[in-house]
C-alpha positions in Angstrom: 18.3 0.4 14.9 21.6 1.1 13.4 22.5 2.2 9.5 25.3 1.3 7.8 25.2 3.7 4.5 24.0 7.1 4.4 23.2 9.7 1.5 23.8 13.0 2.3 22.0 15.2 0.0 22.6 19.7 -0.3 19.1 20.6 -1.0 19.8 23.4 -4.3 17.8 26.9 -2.7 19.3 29.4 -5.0 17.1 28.2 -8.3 20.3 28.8 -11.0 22.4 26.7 -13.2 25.5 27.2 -12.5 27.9 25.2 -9.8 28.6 27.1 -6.9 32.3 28.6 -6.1 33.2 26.4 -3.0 32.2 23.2 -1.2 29.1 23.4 1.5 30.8 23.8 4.7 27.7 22.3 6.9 27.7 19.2 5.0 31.5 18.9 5.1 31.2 18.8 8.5 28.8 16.0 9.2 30.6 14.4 5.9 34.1 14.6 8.1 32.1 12.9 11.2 31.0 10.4 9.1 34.4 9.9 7.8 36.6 9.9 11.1 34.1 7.1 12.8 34.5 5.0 9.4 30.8 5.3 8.2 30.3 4.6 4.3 28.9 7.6 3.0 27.8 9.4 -0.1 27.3 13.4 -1.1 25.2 14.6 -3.4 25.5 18.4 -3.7 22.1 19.6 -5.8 23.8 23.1 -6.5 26.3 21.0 -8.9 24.1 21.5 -12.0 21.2 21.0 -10.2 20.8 16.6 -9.9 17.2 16.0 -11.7 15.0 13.1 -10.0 16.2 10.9 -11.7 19.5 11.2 -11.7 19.1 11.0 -8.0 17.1 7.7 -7.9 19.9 6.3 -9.9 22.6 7.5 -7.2 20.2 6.0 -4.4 19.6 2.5 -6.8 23.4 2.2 -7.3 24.7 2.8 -3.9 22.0 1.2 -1.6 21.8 3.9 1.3 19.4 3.1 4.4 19.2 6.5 5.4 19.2 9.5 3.3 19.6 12.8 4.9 19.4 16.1 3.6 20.5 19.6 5.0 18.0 22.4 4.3 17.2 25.5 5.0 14.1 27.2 5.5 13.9 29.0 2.2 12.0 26.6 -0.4 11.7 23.8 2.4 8.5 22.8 0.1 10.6 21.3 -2.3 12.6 19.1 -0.3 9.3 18.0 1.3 9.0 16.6 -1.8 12.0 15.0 -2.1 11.5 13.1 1.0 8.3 12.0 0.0 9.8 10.6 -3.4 12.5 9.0 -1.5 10.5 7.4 1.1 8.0 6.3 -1.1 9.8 4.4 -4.0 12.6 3.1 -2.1 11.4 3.2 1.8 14.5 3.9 3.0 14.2 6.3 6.0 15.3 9.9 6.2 16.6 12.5 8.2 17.1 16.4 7.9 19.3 18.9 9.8 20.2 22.4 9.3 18.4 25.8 10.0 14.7 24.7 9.3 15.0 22.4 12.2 15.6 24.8 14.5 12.5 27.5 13.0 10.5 24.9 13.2 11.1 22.1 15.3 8.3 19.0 16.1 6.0 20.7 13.4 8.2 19.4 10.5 7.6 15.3 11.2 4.0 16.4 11.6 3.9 18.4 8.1 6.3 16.3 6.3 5.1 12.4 7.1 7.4 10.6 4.8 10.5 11.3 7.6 11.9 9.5 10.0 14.3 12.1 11.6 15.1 15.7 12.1 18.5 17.4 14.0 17.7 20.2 16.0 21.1 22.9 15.9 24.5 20.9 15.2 24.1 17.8 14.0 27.9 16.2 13.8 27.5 14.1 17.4 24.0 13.9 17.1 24.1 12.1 13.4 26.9 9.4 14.2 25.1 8.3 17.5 21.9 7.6 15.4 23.4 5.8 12.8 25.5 3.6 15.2 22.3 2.9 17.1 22.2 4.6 20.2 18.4 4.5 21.5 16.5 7.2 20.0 15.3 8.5 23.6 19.1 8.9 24.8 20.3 11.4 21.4 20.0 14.9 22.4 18.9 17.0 19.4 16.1 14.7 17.9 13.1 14.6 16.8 12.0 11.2 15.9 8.1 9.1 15.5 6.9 7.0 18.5 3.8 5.2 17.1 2.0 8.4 16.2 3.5 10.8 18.5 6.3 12.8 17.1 9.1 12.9 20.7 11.6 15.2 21.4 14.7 14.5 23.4 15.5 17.7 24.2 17.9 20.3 23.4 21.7 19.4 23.1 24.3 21.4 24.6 26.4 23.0 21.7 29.4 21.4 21.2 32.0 23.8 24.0 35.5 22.6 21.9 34.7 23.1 18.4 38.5 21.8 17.6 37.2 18.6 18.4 34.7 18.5 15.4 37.5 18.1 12.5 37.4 20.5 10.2 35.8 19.6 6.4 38.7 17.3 3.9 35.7 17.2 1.2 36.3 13.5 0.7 34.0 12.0 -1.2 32.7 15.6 -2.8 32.8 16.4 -7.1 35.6 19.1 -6.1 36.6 19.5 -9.7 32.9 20.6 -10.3 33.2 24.1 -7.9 34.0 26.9 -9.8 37.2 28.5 -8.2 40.1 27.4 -5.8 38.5 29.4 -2.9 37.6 27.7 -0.2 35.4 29.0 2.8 36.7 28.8 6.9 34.6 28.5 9.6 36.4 29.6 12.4 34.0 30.3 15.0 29.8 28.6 15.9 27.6 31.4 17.9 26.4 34.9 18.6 26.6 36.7 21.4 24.6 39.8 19.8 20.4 40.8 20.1 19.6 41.7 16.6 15.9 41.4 16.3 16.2 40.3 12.8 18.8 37.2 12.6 18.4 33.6 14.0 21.9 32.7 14.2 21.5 32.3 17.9 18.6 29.8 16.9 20.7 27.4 15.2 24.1 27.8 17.0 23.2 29.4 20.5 23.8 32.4 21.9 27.6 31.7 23.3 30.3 32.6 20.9 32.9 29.2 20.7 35.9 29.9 19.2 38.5 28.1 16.7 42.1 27.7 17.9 45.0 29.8 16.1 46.4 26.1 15.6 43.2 24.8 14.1 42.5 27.6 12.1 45.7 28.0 10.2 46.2 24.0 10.0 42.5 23.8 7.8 44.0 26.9 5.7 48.0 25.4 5.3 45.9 21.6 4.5 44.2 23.5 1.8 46.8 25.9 0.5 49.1 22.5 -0.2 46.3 21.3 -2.1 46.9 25.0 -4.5 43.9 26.7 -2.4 45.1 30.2 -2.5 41.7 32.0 -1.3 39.7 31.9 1.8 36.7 33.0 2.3 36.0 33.5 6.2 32.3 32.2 6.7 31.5 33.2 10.2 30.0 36.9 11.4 32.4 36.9 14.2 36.2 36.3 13.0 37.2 39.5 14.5 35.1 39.2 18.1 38.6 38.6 19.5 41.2 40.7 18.6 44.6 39.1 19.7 42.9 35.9 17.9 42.8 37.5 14.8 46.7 38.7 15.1 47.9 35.3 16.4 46.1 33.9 13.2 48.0 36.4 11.2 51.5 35.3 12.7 51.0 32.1 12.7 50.0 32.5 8.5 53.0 34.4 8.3 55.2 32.0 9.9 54.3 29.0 8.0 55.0 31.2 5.2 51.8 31.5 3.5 52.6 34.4 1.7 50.6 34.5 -1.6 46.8 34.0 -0.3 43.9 36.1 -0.2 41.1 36.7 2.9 37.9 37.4 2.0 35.8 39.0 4.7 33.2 39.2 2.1 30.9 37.6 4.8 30.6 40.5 7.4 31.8 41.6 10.0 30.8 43.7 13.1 32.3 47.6 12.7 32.8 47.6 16.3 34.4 45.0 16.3 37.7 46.0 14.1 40.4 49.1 13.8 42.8 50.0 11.8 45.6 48.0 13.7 43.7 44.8 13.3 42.5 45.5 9.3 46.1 46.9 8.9 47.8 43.5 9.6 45.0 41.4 8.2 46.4 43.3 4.8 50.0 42.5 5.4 48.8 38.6 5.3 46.4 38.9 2.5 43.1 39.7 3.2 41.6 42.1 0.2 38.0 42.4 0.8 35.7 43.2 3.5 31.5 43.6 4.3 30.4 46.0 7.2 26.9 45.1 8.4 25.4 48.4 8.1 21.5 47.2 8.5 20.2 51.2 8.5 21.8 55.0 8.1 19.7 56.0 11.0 21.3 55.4 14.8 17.2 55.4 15.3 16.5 52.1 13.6 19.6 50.6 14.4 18.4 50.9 18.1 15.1 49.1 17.1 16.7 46.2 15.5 19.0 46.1 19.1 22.3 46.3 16.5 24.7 47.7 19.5 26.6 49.6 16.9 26.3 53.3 16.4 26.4 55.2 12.9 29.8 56.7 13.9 31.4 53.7 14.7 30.3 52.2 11.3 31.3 55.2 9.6 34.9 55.1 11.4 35.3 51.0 10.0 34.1 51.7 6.9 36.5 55.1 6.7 39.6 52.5 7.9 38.5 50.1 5.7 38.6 52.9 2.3 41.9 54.3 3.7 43.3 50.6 3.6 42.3 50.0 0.1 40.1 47.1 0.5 37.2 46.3 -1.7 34.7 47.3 0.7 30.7 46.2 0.8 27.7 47.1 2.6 25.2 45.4 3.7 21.7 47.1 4.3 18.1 46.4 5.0 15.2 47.3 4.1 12.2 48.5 5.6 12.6 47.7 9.4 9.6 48.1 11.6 9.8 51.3 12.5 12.2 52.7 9.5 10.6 55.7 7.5 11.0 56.0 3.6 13.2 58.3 4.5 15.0 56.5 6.8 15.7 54.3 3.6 16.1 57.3 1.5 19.2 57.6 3.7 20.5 54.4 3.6 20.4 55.2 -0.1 22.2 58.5 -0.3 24.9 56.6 2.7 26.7 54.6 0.2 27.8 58.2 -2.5 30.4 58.7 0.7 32.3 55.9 -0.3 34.2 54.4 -2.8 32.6 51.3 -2.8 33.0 47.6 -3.9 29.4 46.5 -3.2 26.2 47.9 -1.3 23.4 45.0 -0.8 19.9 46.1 0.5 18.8 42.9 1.5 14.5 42.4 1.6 14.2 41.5 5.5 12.7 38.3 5.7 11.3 36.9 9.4 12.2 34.3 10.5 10.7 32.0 13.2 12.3 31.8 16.4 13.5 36.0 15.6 12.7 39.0 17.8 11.1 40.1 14.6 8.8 37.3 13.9 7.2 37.5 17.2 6.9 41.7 17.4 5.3 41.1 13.8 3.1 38.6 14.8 2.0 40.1 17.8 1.1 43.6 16.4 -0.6 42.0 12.9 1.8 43.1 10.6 2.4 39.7 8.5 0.8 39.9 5.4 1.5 36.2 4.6 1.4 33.1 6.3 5.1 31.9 6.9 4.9 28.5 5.4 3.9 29.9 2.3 6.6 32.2 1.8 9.4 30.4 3.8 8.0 27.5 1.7 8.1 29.1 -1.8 10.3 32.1 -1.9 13.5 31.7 -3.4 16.6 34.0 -3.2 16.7 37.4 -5.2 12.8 37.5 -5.2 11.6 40.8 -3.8 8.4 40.2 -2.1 7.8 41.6 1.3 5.8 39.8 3.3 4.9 42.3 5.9 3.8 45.7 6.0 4.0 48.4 9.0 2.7 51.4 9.8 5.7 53.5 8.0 5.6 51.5 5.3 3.2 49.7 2.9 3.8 46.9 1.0 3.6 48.7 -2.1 6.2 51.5 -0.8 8.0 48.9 0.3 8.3 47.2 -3.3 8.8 50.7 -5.0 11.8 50.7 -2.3 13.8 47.5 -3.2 13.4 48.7 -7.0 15.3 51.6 -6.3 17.3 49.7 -3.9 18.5 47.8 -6.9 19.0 50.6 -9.1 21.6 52.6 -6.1 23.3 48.4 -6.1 23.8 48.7 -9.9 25.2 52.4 -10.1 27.8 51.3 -7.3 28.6 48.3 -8.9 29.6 50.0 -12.2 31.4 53.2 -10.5 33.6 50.4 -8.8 34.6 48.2 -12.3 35.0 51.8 -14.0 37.1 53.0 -10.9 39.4 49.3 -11.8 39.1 49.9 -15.6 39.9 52.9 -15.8 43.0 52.0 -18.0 40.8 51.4 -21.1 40.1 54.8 -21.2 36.5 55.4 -23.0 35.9 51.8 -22.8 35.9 51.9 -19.3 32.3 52.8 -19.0 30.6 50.2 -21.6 32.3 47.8 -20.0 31.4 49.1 -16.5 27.4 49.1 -17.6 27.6 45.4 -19.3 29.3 44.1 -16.4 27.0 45.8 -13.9 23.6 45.3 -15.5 20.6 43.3 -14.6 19.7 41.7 -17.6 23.3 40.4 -18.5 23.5 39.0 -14.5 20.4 37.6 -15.0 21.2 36.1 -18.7 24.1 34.5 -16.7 22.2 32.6 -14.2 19.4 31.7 -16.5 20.8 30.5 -19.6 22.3 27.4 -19.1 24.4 27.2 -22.5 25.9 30.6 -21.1 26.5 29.9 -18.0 28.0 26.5 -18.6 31.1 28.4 -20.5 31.0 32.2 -19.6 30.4 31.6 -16.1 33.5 30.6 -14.9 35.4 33.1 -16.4 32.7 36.4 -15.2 33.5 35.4 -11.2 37.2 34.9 -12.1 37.3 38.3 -13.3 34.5 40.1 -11.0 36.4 37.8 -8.1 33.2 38.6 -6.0 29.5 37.4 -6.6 26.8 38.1 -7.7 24.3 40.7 -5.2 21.5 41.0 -6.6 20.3 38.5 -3.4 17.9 40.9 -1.9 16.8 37.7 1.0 18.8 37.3 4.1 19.5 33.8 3.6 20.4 31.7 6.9 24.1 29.6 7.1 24.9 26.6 5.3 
C-alpha cells in the first residue's frame, strides 16, 4: 500500500495559548523529506493557537489526506490517543506517529491505542517516505505496524551515519508568520555519547554522537539569515563536543560575513566540554547566551546520576562564562535518588555565586527506557504508575512521582516550592542588574517582570496573551522557566 497525501500534525504539550517562538524542528525534518521526494503534504502545528477539533476535521475534509501522522512526545500522550481515535473513526483514514514516545514505549502503543495503523521507532525521515511510497511493511526498519491481530516489529534501524544527507528544515508549507520572533532553532548534531541516568536522548537518537558539517551548518544559518533571520537558537546538547567544529563554524560565519546575528546556547551545553578560547570566539560571532547543565552542587550526586563532570569544572565554565558577559543559566534537578535536602539546600545557595540570567530546577521525571526508570522500578520507589503521569502531566506541573529514602514526596513538594521562589529572586536580580538605569523604578519593574502570577496571567489569558505576549519575549529575549519537567526533544 502506498499514500499519496499526508497530514502531519504537532501534537500541542505545553497546555498555553500563545504561538510558540520558532518552527518545530522534528517535523521540519520529515516535512523537508516529504518535500525533496515530491510528496503532497500538509502541517498542522497545534501550538499555533492551539487548532480545536473542529478546526481540524475541516483541514482533514478540505485536503483529503490518507495518512495522518502526528509527532508526540510522551508527556500528555493521552490526548493524542484521542486524537487518533477521532481521526480514525470519523474519517478512517489510517495513521501513524513518531517521535520520543515511540521509543519509551515501543509495541505497547498499537496495543493501547487501537485506532493506529503505524508508529516510527527513533528517526523517522527514511523510514516515513518508504512507507508512503509503498515499500512492504516487513522490509521498513523502524516500524511497528498490525498483522491481523499481531502488532510486528521490523526491527531497529541504524541511525542515519551522514546526517548532511537529511536536508535541513525550509518550513515550506508551515504558518511562519504565526511564530512569534525571527529566531530560528539549529540542529547541528543527533546523539549522545554520555551515561546520565536520568535522560533518554540515547533512546531516541542512539548512543553515537553524528555530527553536522561546518558547510551544512552555516549554509541552514546564511539560508535563513537572507530570509532576515538574525537569531539562532542551537537545539542540540552537544554543539561544543568538538571543539575545532565549533571554531571552523565561527570562521566560516565570519567569512560569509554574518556579522549582526545572535547564538543562543540557551539549550545546554556540557561544562566540560567548553573554555574560554572556544566561548571567547563564539562572542566575537554573536553568541550572547548560554545554559550549563548543572543537575546537582554536590560532586556526590553527580556521580550517581553518572554526569562525568565534576563541580570544579562546572564552576570553572560557569566562572568563564560570567567573565565573558554572557547571560548565563543553570539548569538543576531536583531530588535525585540519593540527593539529601541538603544536598538540594546546596544547589539552592549555588546559584548567589553568580550573576545570573536564569537558574531552572527542573522536577526529574523518569522516563522509560532511563537508568533511572529501571533503578526506581526495581527498588519500589515509583509512587505512580507511568502511564498515568507520562499520560496526564503537563509541563510546569510540580508533582513528583517518586519518593526515596532521602526524600519524601511531601519534602520533595516543599522543595520545588522553594525551588521556584530561589528561580524568581534570580530572575529579578538579573532584570534589575539590566534596568538599573531607571533608577528606583528598577525594582518594580524587576518584581512585575519576575513574578508568578503576571507569567502565569500571560499564558492563561488569552485576550492578554494574544497582544502583550509578543512584545514580553521581545523584551525578556529569553522564555519563560517556570518549566519545572524535563521535557524530551522535539
Amino acid at each position: 500500500m502506498s499514500y499519496e497525501r499526508i497530514l502531519l500534525i504537532r501534537q500541542q504539550t505545553s497546555g498555553i495559548f500563545y504561538a510558540p517562538r520558532r518552527p518545530p524542528v522534528g517535523i521540519g525534518y520529515l516535512a523537508e523529506a516529504l518535500r525533496k521526494n515530491n510528496i503532497t503534504y500538509m502541517i498542522i502545528d497545534r501550538e499555533l493557537g492551539g487548532y480545536t477539533i473542529e478546526e481540524i476535521d475541516r483541514k482533514i475534509r478540505d485536503f483529503k489526506p490518507d495518512l495522518v501522522g502526528i509527532s508526540m512526545v510522551t508527556l500528555g500522550y493521552l490526548e493524542s490517543y484521542a486524537l487518533i481515535a477521532h481521526i480514525k473513526n470519523d474519517f478512517g483514514v489510517d495513521t501513524i506517529i513518531g517521535g520520543p514516545h515511540v521509543s519509551a514505549f515501543g509495541k505497547e502503543i498499537l496495543v493501547d491505542c487501537a485506532a493506529l495503523d503505524y508508529a516510527v521507532q527513533s528517526e523517522g525521515e527514511e523510514a516515513l517516505v518508504e512507507l508512503i511510497q509503498g515499500k512492504p511493511l516487513a522490509e521498513i526498519k523502524g516500524l511497528y505496524y498490525r498483522n491481523n491481530a499481531q502488532v510486528e516489529f521490523t526491527g531497529k534501524r541504524p541511525a542515519v551515519s551522514d546526517i548532511d544527507s537529511l536536508t535541513w528544515p525550509t518550513y515550506t508549507g508551515f504558518e511562519m508568520e504565526r511564530y512569534l520572533s525571527n529566531e530560528m532553532g539549529i540542529l547541528t548534531s543527533r546523539g549522545c555519547p554520555y551515561a546520565c541516568t536520568f535522560c533518554s536522548v540515547h533512546t531516541i537518537m542512539g548512543a553515537k554522537i553524528r555530527l553536522r558539517s561546518v558547510q551544512s551548518v552555516v549554509d541552514e544559518m546564511e539560508y535563513w539569515y537572507k530570509k532576515n533571520y538574525k537569531t539562532f537558537l542551537i537545539m542540540d546538547d552537544n554543539f561544543t563536543f568538538d571543539k575545532q567544529r565549533v571554531f571552523a563554524i565561527c570562521d566560516d560565519i565570519e567569512k560569509r560575513g554574518m556579522k549582526d546575528i545572535r547564538i543562543s546556547l540557551a539549550n545546554g551545553v556540557r561544562a566540560d566540554k567548553v573554555d574560554e578560547p572556544m566561548l571567547r570566539r563564539l562572542k566575537q560571532v554573536g553568541a550572547w547566551e548560554i545554559q550549563i547543565a548543572v543537575e546537582s552542587a554536590s560532586d556526590r550526586v553527580l556521580k550517581i546520576l553518572r554526569k562525568g563532570e565534576t563541580l570544579e569544572t562546572i564552576r570553572q565554565a560557569i566562572d568563564i562564562s560570567c567573565r565573558l558577559d554572557y547571560d548565563v543559566g543553570l539548569n538543576f534537578l531536583i531530588g535525585s535518588p540519593g540527593e539529601t535536602w541538603d544536598e538540594v539546600q546546596e544547589s539552592f545557595k549555588f546559584v548567589k555565586d553568580y550573576p545570573l540570567q536564569l537558574a531552572f530546577y527542573f522536577n526529574i521525571i523518569p522516563y522509560p527506557g532511563t537508568r533511572l526508570f529501571d533503578y526506581l522500578n526495581e527498588n519500589n520507589l515509583m509512587r505512580d504508575d507511568p502511564k498515568n503521569y507520562l499520560g496526564t502531566l503537563r509541563e510546569g506541573v510540580p508533582q513528583p512521582v517518586f519518593e526515596t529514602p532521602e526524600l519524601s514526596v511531601e519534602q520533595r513538594i516543599k522543595l520545588l516550592k522553594q525551588a521556584r521562589r530561589v528561580s524568581e529572586s534570580v530572575r529579578r536580580a538579573y532584570i534589575k542588574r539590566r534596568l538599573s538605569r531607571f533608577g528606583l523604578l528598577a525594582w518594580p519593574l524587576a518584581f512585575l517582570g519576575s513574578w508568578t502570577v503576571t507569567a502565569w496571567l500571560l499564558k492563561r489569558n488569552k485576550f492578554v496573551s494574544k497582544y502583550l505576549l509578543p512584545i514580553y519575549y521581545r523584551m525578556r529575549k529569553y522564555e519563560d522557566p517556570q518549566n519545572e519537567i524535563v521535557q524530551q526533544a522535539d
